[in-house]
C-alpha positions as CSV (number, residue, x, y, z in Angstrom):
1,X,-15.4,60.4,8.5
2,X,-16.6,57.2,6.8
3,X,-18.1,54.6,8.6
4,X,-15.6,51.3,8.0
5,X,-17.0,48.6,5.5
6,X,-18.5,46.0,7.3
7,X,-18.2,42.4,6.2
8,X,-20.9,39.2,6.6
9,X,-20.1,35.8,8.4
10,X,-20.7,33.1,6.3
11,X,-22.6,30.8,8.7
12,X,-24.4,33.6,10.9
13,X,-24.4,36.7,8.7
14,X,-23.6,39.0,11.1
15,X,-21.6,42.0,9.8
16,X,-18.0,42.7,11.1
17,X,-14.7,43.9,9.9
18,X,-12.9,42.5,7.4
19,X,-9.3,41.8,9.7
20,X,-12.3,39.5,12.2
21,X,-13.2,37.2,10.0
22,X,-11.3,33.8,9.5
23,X,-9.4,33.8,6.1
24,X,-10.6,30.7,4.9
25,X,-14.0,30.1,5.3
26,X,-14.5,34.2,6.5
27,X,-16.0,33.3,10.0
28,X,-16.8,35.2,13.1
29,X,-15.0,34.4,16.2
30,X,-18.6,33.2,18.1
31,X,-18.4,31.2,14.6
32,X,-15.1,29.8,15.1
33,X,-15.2,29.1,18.6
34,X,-18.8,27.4,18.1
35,X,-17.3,24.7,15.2
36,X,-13.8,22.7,15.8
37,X,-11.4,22.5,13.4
38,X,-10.4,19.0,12.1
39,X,-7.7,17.6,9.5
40,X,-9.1,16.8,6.1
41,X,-8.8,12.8,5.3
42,X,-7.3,13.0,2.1
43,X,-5.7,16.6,1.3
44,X,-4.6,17.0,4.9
45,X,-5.5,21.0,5.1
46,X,-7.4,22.3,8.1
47,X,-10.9,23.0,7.6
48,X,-13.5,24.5,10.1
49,X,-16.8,22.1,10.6
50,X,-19.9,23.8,9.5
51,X,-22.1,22.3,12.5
52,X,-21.8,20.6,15.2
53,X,-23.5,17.2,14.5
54,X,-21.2,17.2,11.1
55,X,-18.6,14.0,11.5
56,X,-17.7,14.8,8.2
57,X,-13.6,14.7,7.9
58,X,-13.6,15.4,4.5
59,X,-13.1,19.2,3.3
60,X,-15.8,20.8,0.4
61,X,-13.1,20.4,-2.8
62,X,-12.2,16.7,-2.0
63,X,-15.9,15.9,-1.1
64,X,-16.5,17.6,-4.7
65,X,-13.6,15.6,-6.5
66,X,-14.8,12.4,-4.6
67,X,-17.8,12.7,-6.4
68,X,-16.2,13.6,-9.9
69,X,-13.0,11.2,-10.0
70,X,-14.0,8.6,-6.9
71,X,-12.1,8.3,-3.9
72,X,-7.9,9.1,-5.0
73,X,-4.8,7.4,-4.5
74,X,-1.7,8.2,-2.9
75,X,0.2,10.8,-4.4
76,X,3.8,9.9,-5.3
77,X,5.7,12.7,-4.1
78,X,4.4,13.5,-1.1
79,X,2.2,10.6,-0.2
80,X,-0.8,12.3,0.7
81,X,-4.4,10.4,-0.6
82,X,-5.0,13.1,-2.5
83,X,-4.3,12.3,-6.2
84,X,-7.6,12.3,-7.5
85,X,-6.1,12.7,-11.5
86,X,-3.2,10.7,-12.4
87,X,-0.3,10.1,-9.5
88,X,-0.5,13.4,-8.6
89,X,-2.0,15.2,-6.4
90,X,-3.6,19.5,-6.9
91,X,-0.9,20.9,-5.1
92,X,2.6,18.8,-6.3
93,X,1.6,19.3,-10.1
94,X,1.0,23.4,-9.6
95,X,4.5,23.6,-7.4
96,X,6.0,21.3,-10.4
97,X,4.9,23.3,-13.0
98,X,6.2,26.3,-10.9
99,X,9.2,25.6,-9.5
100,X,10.0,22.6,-11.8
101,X,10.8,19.1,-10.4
102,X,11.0,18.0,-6.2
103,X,14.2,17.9,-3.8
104,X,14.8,16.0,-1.0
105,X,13.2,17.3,2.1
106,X,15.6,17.9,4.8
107,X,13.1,17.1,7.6
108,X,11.9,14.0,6.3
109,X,14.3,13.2,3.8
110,X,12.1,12.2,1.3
111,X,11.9,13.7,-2.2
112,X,8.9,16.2,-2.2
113,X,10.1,19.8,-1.2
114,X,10.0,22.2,-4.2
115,X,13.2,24.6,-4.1
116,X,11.5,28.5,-4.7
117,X,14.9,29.6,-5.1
118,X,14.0,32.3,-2.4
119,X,15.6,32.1,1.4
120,X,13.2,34.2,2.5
121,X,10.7,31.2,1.7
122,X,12.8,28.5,3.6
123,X,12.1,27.7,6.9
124,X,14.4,28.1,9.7
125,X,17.1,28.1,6.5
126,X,15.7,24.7,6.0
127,X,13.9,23.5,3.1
128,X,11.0,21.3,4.1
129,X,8.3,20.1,2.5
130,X,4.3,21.0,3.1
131,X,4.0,18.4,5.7
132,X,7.1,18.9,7.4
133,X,6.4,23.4,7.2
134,X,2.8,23.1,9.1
135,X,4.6,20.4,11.6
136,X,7.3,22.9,12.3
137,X,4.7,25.7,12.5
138,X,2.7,23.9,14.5
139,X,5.3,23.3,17.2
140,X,6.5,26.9,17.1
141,X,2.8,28.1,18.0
142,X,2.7,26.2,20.7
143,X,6.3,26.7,22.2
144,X,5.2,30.2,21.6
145,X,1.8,29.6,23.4
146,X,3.9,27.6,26.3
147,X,6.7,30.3,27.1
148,X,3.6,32.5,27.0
149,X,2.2,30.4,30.1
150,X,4.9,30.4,31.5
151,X,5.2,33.5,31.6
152,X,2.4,34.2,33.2
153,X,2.6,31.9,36.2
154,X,5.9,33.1,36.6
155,X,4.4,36.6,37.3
156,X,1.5,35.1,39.3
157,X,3.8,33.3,41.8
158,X,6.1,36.4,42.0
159,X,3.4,38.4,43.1
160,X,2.3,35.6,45.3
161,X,5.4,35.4,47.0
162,X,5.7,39.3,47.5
163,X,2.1,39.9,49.2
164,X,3.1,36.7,51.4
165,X,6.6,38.1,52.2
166,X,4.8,41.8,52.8
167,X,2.4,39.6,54.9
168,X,5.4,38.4,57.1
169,X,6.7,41.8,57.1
170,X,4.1,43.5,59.0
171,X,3.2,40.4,61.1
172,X,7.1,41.2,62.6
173,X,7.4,44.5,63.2
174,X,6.2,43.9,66.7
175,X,8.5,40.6,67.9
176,X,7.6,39.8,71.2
177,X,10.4,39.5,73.7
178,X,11.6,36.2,74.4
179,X,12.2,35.4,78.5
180,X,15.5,35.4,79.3
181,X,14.9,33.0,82.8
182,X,13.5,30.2,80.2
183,X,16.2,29.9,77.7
184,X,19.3,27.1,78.5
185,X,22.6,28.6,78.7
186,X,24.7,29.1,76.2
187,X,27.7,27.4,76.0
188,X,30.5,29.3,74.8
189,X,33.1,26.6,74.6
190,X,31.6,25.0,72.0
191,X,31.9,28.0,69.7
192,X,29.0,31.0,68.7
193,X,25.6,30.0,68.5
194,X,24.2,29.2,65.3
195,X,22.7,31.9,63.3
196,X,19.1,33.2,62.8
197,X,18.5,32.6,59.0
198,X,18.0,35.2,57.1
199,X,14.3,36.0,55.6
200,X,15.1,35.5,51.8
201,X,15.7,31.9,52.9
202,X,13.2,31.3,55.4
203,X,10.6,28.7,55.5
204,X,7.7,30.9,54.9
205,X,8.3,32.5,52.2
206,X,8.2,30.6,48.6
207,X,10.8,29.3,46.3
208,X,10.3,29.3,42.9
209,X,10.7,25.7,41.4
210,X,12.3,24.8,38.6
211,X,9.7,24.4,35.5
212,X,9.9,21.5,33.5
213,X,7.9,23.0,30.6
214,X,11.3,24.7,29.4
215,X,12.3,25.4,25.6
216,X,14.6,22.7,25.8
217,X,12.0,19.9,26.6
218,X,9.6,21.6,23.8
219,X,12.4,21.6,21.0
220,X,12.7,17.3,22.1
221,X,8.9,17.5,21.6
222,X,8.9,19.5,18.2
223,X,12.1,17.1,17.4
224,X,9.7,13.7,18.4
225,X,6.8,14.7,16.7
226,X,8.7,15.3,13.3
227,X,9.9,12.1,13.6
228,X,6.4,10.7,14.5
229,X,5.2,12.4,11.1
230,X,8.4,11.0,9.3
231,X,7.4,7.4,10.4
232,X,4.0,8.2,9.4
233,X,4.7,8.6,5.9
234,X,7.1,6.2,6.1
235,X,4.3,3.8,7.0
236,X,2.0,5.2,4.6
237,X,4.5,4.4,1.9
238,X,4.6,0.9,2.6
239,X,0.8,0.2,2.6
240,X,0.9,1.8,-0.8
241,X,3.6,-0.9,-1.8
242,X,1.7,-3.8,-0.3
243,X,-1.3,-2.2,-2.1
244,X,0.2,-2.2,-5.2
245,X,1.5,-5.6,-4.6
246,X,-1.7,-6.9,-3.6
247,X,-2.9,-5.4,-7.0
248,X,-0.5,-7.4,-8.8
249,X,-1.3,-10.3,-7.0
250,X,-4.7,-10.2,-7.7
251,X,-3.9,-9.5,-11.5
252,X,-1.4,-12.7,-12.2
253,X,-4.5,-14.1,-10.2
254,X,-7.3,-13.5,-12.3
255,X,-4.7,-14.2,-15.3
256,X,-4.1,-17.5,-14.0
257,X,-7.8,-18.2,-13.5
258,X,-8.8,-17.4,-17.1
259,X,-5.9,-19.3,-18.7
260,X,-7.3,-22.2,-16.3
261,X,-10.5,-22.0,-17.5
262,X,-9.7,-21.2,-21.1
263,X,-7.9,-24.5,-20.9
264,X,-10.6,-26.6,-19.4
265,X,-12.9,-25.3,-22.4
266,X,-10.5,-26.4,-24.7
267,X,-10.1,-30.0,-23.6
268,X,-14.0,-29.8,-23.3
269,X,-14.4,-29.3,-27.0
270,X,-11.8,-31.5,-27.9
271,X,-13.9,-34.3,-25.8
272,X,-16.5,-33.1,-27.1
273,X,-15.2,-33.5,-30.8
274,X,-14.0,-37.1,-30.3
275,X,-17.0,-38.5,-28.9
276,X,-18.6,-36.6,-31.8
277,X,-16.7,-38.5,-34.0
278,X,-16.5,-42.2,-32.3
279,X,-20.2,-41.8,-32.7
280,X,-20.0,-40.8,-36.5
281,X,-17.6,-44.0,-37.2
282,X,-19.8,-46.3,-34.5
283,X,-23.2,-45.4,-36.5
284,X,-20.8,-46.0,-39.9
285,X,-19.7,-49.1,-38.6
286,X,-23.3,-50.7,-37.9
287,X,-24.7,-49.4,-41.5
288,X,-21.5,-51.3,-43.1
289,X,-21.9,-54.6,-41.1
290,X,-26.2,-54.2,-42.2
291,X,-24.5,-53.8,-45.2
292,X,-22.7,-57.1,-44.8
293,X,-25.7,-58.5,-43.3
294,X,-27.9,-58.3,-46.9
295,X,-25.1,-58.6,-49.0
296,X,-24.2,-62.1,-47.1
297,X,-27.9,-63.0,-47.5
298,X,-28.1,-62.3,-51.1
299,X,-24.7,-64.8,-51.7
300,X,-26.7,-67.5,-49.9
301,X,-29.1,-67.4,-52.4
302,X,-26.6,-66.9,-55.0
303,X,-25.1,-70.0,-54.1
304,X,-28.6,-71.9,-54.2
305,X,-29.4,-70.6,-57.4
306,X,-26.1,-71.5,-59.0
307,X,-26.3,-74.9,-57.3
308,X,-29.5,-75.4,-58.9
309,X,-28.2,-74.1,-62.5
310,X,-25.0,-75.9,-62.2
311,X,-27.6,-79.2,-61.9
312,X,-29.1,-78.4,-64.6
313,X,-26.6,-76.9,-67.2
314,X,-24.2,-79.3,-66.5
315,X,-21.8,-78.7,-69.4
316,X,-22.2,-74.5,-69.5
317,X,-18.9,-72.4,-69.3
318,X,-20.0,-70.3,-66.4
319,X,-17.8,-69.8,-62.9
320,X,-18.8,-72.4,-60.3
321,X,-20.7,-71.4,-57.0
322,X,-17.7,-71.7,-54.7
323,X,-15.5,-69.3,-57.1
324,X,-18.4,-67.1,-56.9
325,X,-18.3,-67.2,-53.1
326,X,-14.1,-66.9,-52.9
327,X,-14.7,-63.6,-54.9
328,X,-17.7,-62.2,-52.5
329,X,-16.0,-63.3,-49.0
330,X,-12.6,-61.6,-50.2
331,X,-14.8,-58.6,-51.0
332,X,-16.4,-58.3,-47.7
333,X,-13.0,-58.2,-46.2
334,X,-12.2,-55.3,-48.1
335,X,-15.3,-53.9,-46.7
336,X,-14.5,-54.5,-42.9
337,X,-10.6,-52.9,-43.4
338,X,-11.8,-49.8,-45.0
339,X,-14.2,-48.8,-42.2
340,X,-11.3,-50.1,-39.4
């Protein structure tokens, strides 16, 4: 016969058979039982640790689509921080495209089951989401594991009880005899003594109690821990509603801010302009009045050369000084209202 193939661990590379090694990461048990396994942050899946001193929570694909895509949102089907590409996380867009669009859960009542359209699928005739399946199957392990236990230490305090009770057996099968001259009478009026009890009832031997880790108390347990998780993604959906409202907030925010400040720039620039052109009409304003200023100096001398002329040319036809005056005032007036 052939030998059987032989298979490496992926941490220690020893070889062993294929049905030994883990499924996901294909470890050893010494392998296994070395690292713990922990709850990825984002994806939620189980992962194995690759060393000991590794606080890492984050699995290898979501440590490898951190650093593609940055750190993901929640996904809106099933909640989880996983959607690294759109809304959506890996494993709701492959089941949509699959099995076309989510259902109701009937665990956690919340829309992000995918019918298969197989019973065989369902679980407990149930159909529950991904969340809600590794709750379930996480409580049936260990009701499994429990009942096991139980089992066990049922069987351990039978035995118990028959080596004690073969014990007492043996210790009686001499009884010493009791003296007659030492016991009180018996009064027979009063009715027959009381009788011996019998040895399945008697103090030495043990009862067996009444276990309170029954299947009954584990079902409550399954029943409060799926509501636990329910709460928990009902809590996760509301801090991704104040997150997105906190978004918005800080949107209208930063709108408000840079129509404020658009704003101030604009009355800035329309100061701006006006003093611009206050100082245009004050600097027009002082040229006109030097204007005013020489032209009202040249009149004076007008006026005293036309004096003198008048003096001399007595009898000439020409305008006298004070119609020459009239005539320059009234256009220096004209002067002043143009510029106001």
């Amino acid at each position: 016969m052939s030998a059987p193939l032989l298979f490496a661990c992926s941490k220690c590379f020893s070889r062993h058979p294929f049905e030994e090694l883990s499924a996901g990461q294909q470890l050893c048990k010494e392998c296994r039982g070395a690292f713990p396994m922990v709850k990825c942050t984002y994806c939620r899946s189980e992962f194995q640790q690759t060393s000991k001193g590794s606080t890492s929570t984050i699995c290898k694909k979501c440590e490898q689509n951190v650093k593609a895509y940055g750190k993901p949102t929640a996904c809106e089907y099933c909640n989880i921080i996983a959607a690294f590409i759109g809304n959506k996380c890996q494993r709701c867009t492959n089941s949509e495209i699959k099995y076309g669009p989510p259902v109701n859960c009937e665990q956690c009542k919340q829309k992000c089951a995918f019918d298969r359209h197989d019973d065989d699928k369902k679980v407990d005739g149930k159909l529950l989401c991904w969340l809600c399946t590794l709750s379930f199957k996480r409580a049936l392990a260990k009701t499994k594991q429990s009942d096991a236990d139980r089992h066990v230490i049922k069987m351990t305090r039978l035995r118990e009880s028959k080596h004690k009770e073969g014990k007492l057996r043996s210790h009686n099968k001499r009884p010493q005899r009791i003296d007659v001259t030492k016991m009180p009478p018996v009064d027979t009026d009063n009715g027959p003594p009381n009788k011996a009890p019998r040895n399945n009832a008697g103090p030495g031997l043990i009862r067996a109690d009444v276990d309170p880790n029954s299947s009954d108390h584990m079902v409550a347990m399954t029943q409060l821990k799926e509501q636990i998780a329910s709460l928990q993604k009902q809590l996760n959906q509301r801090d991704a509603q104040l997150l997105s409202k906190d978004k918005l907030i800080t949107e209208l925010k930063a709108k408000h801010f840079t129509v404020e400040n658009e704003f101030r720039n604009k009355i800035k620039n329309v100061e701006k302009d006006h003093e611009n052109k206050v100082e245009v009409l004050n600097t027009r304003i002082q040229s006109l009045l030097k204007e005013v200023a020489s032209l009202s100096k040249s009149t004076k001398r007008d006026r005293v050369a036309a004096a003198r002329e008048s003096s001399n040319n007595s009898g000439s036809g020409t305008d006298s000084p004070s119609t020459q005056a009239g005539i320059f005032f009234n256009a220096k007036h004209m002067v002043i209202k143009a510029v106001i």
